[in-house]
KOLTORRO-827818 format. One record per residue (C-alpha): x, y, z. Coordinates in steps of 0.05 Angstrom, whole numbers, padded with zeros to 5 digits, always signed. Layout:
N
XYZ;...
END
This chain:
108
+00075-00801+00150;+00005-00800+00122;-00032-00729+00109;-00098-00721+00145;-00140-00687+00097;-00211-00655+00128;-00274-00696+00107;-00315-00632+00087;-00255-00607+00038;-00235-00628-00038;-00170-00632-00059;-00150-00580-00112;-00135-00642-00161;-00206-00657-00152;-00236-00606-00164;-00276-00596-00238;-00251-00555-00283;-00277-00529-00353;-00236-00518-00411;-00267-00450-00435;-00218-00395-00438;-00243-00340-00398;-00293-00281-00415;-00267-00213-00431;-00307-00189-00363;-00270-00245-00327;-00203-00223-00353;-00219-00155-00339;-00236-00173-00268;-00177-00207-00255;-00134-00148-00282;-00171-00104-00230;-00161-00150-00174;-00090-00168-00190;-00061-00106-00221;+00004-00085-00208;+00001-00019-00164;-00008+00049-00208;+00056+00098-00186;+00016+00150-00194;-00030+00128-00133;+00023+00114-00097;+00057+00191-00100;-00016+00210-00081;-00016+00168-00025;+00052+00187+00002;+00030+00262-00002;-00031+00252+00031;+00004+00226+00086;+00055+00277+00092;-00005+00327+00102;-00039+00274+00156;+00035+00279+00190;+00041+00351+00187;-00031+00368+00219;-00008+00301+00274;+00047+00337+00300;+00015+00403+00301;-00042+00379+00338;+00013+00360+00390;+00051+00410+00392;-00011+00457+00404;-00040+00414+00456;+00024+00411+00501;+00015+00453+00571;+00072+00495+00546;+00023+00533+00489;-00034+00550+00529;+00004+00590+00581;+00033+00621+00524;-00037+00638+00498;-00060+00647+00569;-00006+00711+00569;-00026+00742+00502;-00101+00728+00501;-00131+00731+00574;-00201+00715+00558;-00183+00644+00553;-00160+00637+00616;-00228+00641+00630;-00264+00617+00570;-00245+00543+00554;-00279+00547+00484;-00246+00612+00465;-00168+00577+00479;-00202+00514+00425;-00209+00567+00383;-00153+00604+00383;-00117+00538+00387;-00151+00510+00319;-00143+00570+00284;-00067+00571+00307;-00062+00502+00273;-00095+00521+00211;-00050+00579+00203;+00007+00537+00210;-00025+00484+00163;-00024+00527+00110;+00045+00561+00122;+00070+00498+00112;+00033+00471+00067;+00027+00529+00016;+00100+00564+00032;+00155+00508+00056;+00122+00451+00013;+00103+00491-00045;+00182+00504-00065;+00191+00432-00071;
END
């Protein structure tokens, strides 16, 4: 069986190469594209998506049905007031953010 090869294309074989070794620049370029991943980023990554979790499932947890009766029953103005239950509603998560963030997460 016979390999069709596209007409517009060169085969690697082909192609010219130069027998300079390569610049400093050029090596340092292809240490920055093809490093090996820094552990350090990596731990900063993982914690900054803990804290995109933990503000996630807050978000859900405040926006269930459930929560804004309960806010209905202690705070009646936003029965009527749709803007004032947002509000109370972000500030409940932000609270909540930062008991977490600052009080469970801090011991560890």
């Amino acid at each position: 069986m016979t390999m069709k090869y596209p007409t517009n294309s060169d085969l690697i074989k082909d192609l010219p190469s130069d027998k300079v070794p390569p610049s400093s620049d050029e090596i340092q370029i292809v240490d920055i594209l093809f490093k090996n991943s820094d552990p350090v980023a990596m731990n900063n990554l993982f914690k900054e998506l803990k804290d995109v979790l933990i503000v996630g499932i807050l978000i859900i947890l405040f926006s269930i049905p459930q929560f804004d009766t309960l806010i209905n029953s202690f705070i009646p103005i936003t029965q009527t007031s749709v803007y004032f239950l947002i509000i109370i509603k972000t500030l409940s998560i932000m609270v909540c953010y930062w008991i977490i963030r600052h009080l469970y997460l801090a011991k560890r």
